[in-house]
N, C-alpha and C positions, 0 to 999 in steps of 0.2 A: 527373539528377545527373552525367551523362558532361561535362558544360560545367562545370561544379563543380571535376571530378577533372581537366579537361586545361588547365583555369587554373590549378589547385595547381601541376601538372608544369612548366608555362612556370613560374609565381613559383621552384619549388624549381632549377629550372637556372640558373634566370637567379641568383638567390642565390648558387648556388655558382661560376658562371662570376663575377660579381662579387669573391668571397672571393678567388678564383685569379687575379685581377686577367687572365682572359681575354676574348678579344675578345667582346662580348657587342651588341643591339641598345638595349640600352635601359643608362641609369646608374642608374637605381636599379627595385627589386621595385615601389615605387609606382608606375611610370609602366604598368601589366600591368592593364587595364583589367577589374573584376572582370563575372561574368556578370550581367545585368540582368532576370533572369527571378523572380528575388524565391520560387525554390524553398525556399531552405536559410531563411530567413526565414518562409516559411510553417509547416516543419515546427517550428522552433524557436519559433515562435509570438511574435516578434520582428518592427516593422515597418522598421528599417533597420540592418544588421551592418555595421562598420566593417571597412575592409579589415584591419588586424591580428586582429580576430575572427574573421574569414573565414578566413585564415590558418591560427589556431592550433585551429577547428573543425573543417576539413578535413583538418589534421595529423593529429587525433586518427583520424580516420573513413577516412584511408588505409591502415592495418593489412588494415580490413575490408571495404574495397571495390576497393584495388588497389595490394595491398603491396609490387608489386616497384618500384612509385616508389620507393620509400627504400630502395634496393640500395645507391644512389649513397651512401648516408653512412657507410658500413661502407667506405669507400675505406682505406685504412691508407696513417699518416703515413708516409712512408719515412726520414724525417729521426730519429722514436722507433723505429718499428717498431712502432708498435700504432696504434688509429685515433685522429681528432682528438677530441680531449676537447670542444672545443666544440661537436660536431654532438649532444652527448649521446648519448642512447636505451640502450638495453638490448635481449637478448635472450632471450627466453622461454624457458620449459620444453619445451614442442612446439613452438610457432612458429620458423621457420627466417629471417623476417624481421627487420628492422630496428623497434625499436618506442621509436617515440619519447618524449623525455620532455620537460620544460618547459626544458631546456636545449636542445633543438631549435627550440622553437619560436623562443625567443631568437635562436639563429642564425639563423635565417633571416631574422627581422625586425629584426636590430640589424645583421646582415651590412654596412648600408651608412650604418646610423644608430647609433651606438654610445650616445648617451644617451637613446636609446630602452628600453634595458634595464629601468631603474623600471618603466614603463609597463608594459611585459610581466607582472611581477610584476602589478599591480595587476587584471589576468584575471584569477589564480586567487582573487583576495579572494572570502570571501564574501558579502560584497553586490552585485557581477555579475553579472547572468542567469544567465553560465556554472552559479554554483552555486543560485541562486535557481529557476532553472527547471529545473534538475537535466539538464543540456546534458551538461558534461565539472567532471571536477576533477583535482588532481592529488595522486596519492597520498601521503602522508605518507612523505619519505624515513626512511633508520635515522638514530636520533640524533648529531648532532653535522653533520651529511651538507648541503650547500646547500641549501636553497629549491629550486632549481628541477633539481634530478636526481630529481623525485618522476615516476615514470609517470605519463603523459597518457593519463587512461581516463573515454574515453565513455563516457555513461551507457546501463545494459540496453533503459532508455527508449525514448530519442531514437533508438539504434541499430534497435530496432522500429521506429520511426518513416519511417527510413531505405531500411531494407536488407527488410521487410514492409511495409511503407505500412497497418500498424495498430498500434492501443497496445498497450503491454507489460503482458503480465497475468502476475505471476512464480508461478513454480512453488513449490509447499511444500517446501520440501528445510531439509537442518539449518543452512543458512545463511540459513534466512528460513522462521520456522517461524508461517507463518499460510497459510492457507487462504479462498479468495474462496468466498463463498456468496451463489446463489442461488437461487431458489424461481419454477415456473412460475404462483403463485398467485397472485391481485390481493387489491387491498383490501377487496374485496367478498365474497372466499372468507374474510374475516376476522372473526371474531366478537367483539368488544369492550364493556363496559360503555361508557355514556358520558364517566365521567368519564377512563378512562381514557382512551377515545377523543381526548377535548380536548387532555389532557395529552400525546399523542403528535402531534397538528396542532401543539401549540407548537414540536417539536422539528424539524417540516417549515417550520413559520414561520421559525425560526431559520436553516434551511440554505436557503432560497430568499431570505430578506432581509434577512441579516447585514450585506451591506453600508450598505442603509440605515440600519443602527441604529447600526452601531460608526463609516461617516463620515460619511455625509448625517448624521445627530443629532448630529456628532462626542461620540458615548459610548467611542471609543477611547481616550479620555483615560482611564477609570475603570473600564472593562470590560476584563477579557483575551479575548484570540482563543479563539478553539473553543467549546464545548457537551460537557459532560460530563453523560452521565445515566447512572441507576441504574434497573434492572426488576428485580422483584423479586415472587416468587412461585412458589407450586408448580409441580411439573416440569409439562411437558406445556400450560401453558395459555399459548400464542403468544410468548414473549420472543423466541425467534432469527429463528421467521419474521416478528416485526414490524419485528425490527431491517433481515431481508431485506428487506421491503417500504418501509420507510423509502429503502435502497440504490435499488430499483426505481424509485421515485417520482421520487425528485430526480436518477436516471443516475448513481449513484456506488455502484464498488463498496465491497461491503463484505467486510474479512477478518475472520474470527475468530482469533485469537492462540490457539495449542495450548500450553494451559500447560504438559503434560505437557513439553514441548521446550523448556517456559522456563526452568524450576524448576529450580536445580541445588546440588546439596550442595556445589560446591566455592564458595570465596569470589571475590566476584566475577563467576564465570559468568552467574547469573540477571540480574543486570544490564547483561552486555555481550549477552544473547543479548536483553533486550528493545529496548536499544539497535538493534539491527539492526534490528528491524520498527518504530518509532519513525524511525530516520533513511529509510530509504527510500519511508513515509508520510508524511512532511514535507513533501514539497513536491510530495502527488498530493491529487487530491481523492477521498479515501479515508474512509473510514468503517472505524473500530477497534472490533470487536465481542469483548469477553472471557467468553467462558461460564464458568458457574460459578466466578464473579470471586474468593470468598472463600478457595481456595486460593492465591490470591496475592497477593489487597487482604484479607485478615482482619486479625484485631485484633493487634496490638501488643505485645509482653510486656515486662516487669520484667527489663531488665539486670542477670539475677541469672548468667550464662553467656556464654562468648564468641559462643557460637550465637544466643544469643537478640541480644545486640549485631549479628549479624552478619544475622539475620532483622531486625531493625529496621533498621537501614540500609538492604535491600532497598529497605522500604517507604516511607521517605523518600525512596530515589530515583524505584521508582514515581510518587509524588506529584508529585514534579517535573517528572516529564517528561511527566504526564499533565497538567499545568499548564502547559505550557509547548506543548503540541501543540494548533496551532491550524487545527486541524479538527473534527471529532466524534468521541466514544469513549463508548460502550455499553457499563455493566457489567451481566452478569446474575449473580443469585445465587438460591439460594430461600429464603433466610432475609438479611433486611437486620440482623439482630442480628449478624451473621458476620463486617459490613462494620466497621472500623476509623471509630471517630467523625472522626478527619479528613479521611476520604476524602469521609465522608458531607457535611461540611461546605462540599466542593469540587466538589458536582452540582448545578447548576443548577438539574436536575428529580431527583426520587425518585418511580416510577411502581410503582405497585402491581398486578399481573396475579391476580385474584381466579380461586377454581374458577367456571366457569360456572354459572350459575343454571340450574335446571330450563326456564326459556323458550328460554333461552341455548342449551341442550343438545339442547334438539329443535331450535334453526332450526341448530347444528352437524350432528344427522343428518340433516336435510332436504338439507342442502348438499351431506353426503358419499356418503351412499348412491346407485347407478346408479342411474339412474331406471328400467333395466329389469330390476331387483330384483326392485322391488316389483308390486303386484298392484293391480288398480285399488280399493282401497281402503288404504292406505299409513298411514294414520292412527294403526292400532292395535298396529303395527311401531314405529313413531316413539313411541308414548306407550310401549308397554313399555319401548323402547331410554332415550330420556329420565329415565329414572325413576331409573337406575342414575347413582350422584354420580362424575362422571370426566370430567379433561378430554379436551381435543383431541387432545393426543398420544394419550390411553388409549382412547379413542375411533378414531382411528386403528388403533390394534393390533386394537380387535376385527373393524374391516372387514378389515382384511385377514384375520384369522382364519376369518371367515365366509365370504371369500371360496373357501380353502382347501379347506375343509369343503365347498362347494358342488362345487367342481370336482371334491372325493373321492366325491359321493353319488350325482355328474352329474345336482345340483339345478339347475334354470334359473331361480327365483325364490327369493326369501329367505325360510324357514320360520322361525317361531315357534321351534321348538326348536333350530334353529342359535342363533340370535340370542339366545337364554339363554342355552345355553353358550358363547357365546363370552367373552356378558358376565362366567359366572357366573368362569371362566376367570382373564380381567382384574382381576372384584374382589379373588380371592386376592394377585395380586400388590400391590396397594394398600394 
């Protein structure tokens, strides 16, 4: 990146010794031959950047990689008495530097081309990689305010990309309230009917060969982008770790959206706060997992109140946006009667997660119990344990119980009488 940063520095001197009509080597920034190591192309995942991109790329990325470049634009006009209005930028709350804005970028690259300025503009469009591949955009000035006095703010992304040389995985905080999950379990620790089984290959069919269907078959014409499913079923019987393994299979995370941090009584809020994790899943290859979806996709009411008006609108704009994001989004619920018949309308798939069946439930404790539990006759452990109707999750709780228990008795193998009460334990809570 050092060959990157010390071509910016030549383009930005030479820029302003241009502006200042001083003695400089070159007539104009284009003749400042860019580096040919095809780094910043790599990261951006771009096969060739024109030099105005490279430009207004490295503008953005010299705050955070080496801000006292742009000391120089804080010069103060002596003629006003404050600095030049063309170099733009602003100055931060902590940051003591110079932080530019798309009125920077401007200067620098109109410095010697003045009807070059359009062009500038037409970076921050959104259909530029800048915004398509979520590189840089520039921040929405206050109303009434130019175009191009918006802050030049790279993305959290690209900036990982950058300044860690790994991807951005974001944090849960109140400004992006989802959570990435995963699970060290495979498909094989997964226990599934068949049908549902199939029903969940459709949805790895989908994410591994959407492209053949929506261009090769050109069905882009008649199809929208993404995969919206529905699972649905009592607690405990695999929907988040399928969703997890779904993530695993195909390398794409997945986040769960925390409704609790979505849901807001004031008007508006729950919409701009799903907004957030909607626009910054845009344009990742992410996977949107919503648990216990019916707190926020349920049914619909009778505009008999301004609340119920104002609950309905939510859910109109859910739909939208969940129509409109063209990736994958998993809702879990355990009643699909919960779910809003429009929503329902707009899943692709409706997957049904059934309690395990009595077969089902012994190869689950087969799977889950140590193997140096049991005793060399393990059979009649598993048929007691099986017998009890609960799923995976509940199943879960009691090993760990009996785990407990063992460590309190300083058992080294699993008794008969643990393993009743752990269940017997369990079934009260059911």
């Amino acid at each position: 990146m050092i060959n990157n940063i010390n071509w910016f520095q030549t383009v930005l001197d030479t820029a302003i010794q241009l502006y200042f009509k001083q003695e400089c080597k070159v007539d104009s920034i284009y003749k400042i031959q860019p580096p040919q190591n095809g780094e910043l192309e790599a990261m951006a995942g771009i096969k060739e950047i024109s030099f105005d991109e490279r430009v207004v790329l490295m503008l953005a990325l010299m705050p955070h990689l080496y801000p006292q470049a742009l000391d120089i634009l804080f010069s103060p006009n002596t003629q006003t008495d404050r600095h030049y209005t063309e170099f733009g930028g602003w100055k931060g709350i902590s940051h003591a530097g110079f932080l530019p804005t798309g009125e920077t970028a401007a200067f620098i690259l109109t410095s010697s081309k003045i009807e070059n300025r359009k062009n500038i503009v037409k970076l921050f469009d959104n259909n530029h990689w800048f915004y398509t591949h979520n590189i840089l955009h520039l921040n929405s000035p206050s109303s009434g305010e130019p175009f191009l006095s918006g802050q030049l703010q790279i993305s959290e992304e690209f900036l990982s990309k950058v300044i860690h040389d790994k991807e951005y995985k974001p944090d849960y905080n109140t400004e992006f309230p989802a959570k990435r999950i995963t699970t060290p379990l495979n498909w094989d620790d997964l226990v599934l009917d068949y049908q549902v089984s199939a029903d969940i290959e459709e949805v790895n069919t989908w994410i591994t060969e959407n492209k053949v269907i929506m261009e090769s078959w050109g069905l882009n014409r008649f199809l929208k982008a993404g995969y919206r499913t529905l699972f649905y079923g009592p607690p405990g019987t695999g929907k988040t770790l399928t969703a997890s393994l779904i993530g695993k299979k195909n390398q794409m995370d997945v986040y769960r959206v925390d409704l609790s941090m979505i849901v807001s009584k004031y008007i508006g809020e729950t919409e701009k706060n799903l907004a957030k994790v909607f626009d910054m899943a845009e344009h990742r290859d992410w996977i949107l997992f919503f648990d216990e979806a019916d707190a926020l996709f349920g049914k619909r009411t009778s505009n008999n109140s301004s609340n119920d008006r104002h609950a309905n609108q939510e859910i109109a704009y859910l739909l939208q946006r969940i129509e409109d994001f063209p990736g994958t989004v998993i809702l879990a619920t355990n009643l699909q009667s919960n779910i809003d018949e429009a929503f329902s309308r707009r899943f692709q798939s409706i997957i049904y997660f059934p309690m395990p069946s009595k077969e089902q439930r012994a190869e689950l404790w087969q799977k889950m119990l140590p193997v140096n539990w049991l005793d060399n006759n393990p059979n009649e452990l598993i048929s007691i344990a099986s017998e009890s109707k609960l799923s995976g999750g509940s199943i879960c709780n009691v090993i760990r119980r009996c785990a407990l228990q063992m460590l309190l008795r300083d058992n080294k193998k699993l008794s008969k009488a643990i393993l009743k009460e752990a269940l017997q334990k369990e079934l009260l809570k059911v």
